[in-house]
Phi, psi and omega in degrees: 000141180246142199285313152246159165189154179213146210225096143107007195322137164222159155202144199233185182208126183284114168252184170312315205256013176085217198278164175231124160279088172315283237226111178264145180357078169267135149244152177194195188195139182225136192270172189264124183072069197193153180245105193250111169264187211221087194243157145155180169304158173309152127111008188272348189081058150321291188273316183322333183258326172291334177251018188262313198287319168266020177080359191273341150251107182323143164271124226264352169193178189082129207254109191261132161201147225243089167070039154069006137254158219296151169197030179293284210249031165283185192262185198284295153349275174312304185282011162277315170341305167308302213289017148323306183291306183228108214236176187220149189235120176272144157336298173277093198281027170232358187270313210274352159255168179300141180247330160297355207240150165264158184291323154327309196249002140271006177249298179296356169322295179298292204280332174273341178288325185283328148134039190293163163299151167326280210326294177328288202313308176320306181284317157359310215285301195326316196294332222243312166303332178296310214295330189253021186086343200270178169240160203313334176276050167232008141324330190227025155263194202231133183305355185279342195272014208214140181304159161324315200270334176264001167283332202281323204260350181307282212292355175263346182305302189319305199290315178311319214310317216261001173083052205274157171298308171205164214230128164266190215200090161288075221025070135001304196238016175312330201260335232236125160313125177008281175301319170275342173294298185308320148326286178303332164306310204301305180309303173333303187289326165285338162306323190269350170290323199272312191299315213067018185285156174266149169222147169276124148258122205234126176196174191243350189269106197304298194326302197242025166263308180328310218273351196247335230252143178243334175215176206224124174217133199236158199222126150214126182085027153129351222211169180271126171236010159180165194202183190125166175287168184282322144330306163301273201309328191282320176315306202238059135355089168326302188261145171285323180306327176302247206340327171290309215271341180282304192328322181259023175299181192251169154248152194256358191259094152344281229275344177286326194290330169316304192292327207295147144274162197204117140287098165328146145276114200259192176085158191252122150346121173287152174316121151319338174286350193198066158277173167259154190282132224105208185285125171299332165261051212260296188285008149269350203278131189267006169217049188283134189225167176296336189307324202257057108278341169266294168280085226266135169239160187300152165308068197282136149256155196269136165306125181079013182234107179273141178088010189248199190190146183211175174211076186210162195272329201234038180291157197269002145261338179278338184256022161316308179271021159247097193354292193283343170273319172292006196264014182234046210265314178238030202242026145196177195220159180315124185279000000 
């Protein structure tokens, strides 16, 4: 059953320099106990969709919905209500807390709002800090007092607190060092076996969206250009941009990352203000043809591959066994 899902999203933002399309008829869906990542370069509209999907920012079209009801166009009442079912963990764990605050009272925070009792909210919170590592005396300190990855678990103790259906996830662990991003993954993956919550995991790091993620959805310039499961997709890659972005993922084996050929993938992400016409990822693309300069294409599923969807005229699954497209499937990676 799906827990969130949004169909047809676009959102836009009017500049100086004229509209900008963050985010174009994105659909998408996150099941109950399940993990969806969310990938692409900065600036293709990741946290832009991921805070569209939460109301923090209007949809300029397209329909959001939560446990299968519509809640694009309630009103402020009504959608506080909603945010049980859906809480968010922000990027920045040094930004995104209170400083004025004890922790205590930023975790109990979501739960005094909702109207829990005093009594309630105390053992909660007690309940919510064990669940995240931290120990009870960091109740009565201050978020400056505490590293990034324990700043990390502050903020997932919050989203957690109302017990929510999914949680998006907002590069989550980009500020945190190596070693605490596999903490924090870890807690996560475990939170979600004991909770059952669902999470949108929206990150540009292949590496660790690969360790969490059950399906995939990759985004560039605003739009979905492939989705499937993630079991799928890391082997066998569809879209050449999927196929740029595993390529430059890390290896963690010396003599295999030696062995890779690794091709720049040239060119700047194009402006949302001025994309280009046809497929937008036609002028980076090494196996770009005329069509997809004139014609952009949909979002499609491939035959015989069930449950994946790609948006490309020449993928690189239906066009495996044709030399010049399948010989540039890994052979280069994201500048």
């Amino acid at each position: 059953m799906s827990i969130l899902s949004a169909r047809s999203l676009s959102v836009r933002f009017e500049t100086p320099r004229g509209t900008l399309q963050a985010v174009n008829d994105v659909s998408l869906d996150v099941n109950e106990r399940e993990t969806v990542g969310l990938v692409g370069e900065s600036g293709c509209g990741k946290s832009t969709l991921g805070k569209a999907l939460m109301r923090l920012v209007p949809a300029a079209e397209g329909r959001i919905f939560v446990s299968g009801q519509d809640i694009t166009r309630l009103g402020s009442k009504a959608i506080a209500a909603i945010r049980s079912d859906v809480q968010m963990i922000f990027q920045d764990p040094y930004g995104s807390l209170n400083p004025r605050h004890t922790v205590g009272k930023i975790i109990g925070q979501p739960l005094s709002v909702a109207g829990w009792k005093r009594a309630d909210i105390k053992a909660r919170v007690c309940e919510l800090v064990d669940k995240v590592g931290l120990p009870q005396a960091a109740l009565d300190r201050f978020p400056h007092e505490f590293s990034g990855g324990q700043r990390q678990r502050i903020g997932i103790a919050r989203a957690l607190a109302l017990n929510p259906k999914v949680v998006i996830c907002d590069e989550p662990v980009s500020a945190l060092d190596v070693s605490v991003r596999a903490q924090v993954i870890n807690l996560m993956k475990d939170l979600q076996a004991e909770t059952g919550v669902s999470f949108l995991f929206i990150s540009h790091d292949l590496s660790v969206v690969e360790h969490i993620s059950d399906r995939l959805l990759v985004m560039y310039l605003g739009r979905v250009v492939e989705s499937g499961k993630a079991a799928d997709i890391w082997p066998a890659p569809a879209h050449p941009y999927t196929a740029a972005l595993l390529a430059a993922a890390p290896v963690a084996n010396p003599k295999l990352a030696r062995s890779r050929t690794r091709k720049t993938l040239q060119g700047e992400l194009p402006s949302p203000l001025n994309p280009p016409q046809g497929c937008a990822f036609h002028t980076r693309c090494p196996i770009a043809q005329a069509r997809c300069h004139e014609e952009r294409p949909l979002l499609r599923s491939i035959e015989g591959h069930a449950g994946r969807q790609v948006a490309c005229h020449f993928d690189l699954v239906t066009h495996q066994k044709t030399p010049d497209l399948a010989a540039t499937e890994t052979s280069y990676v994201s500048a």
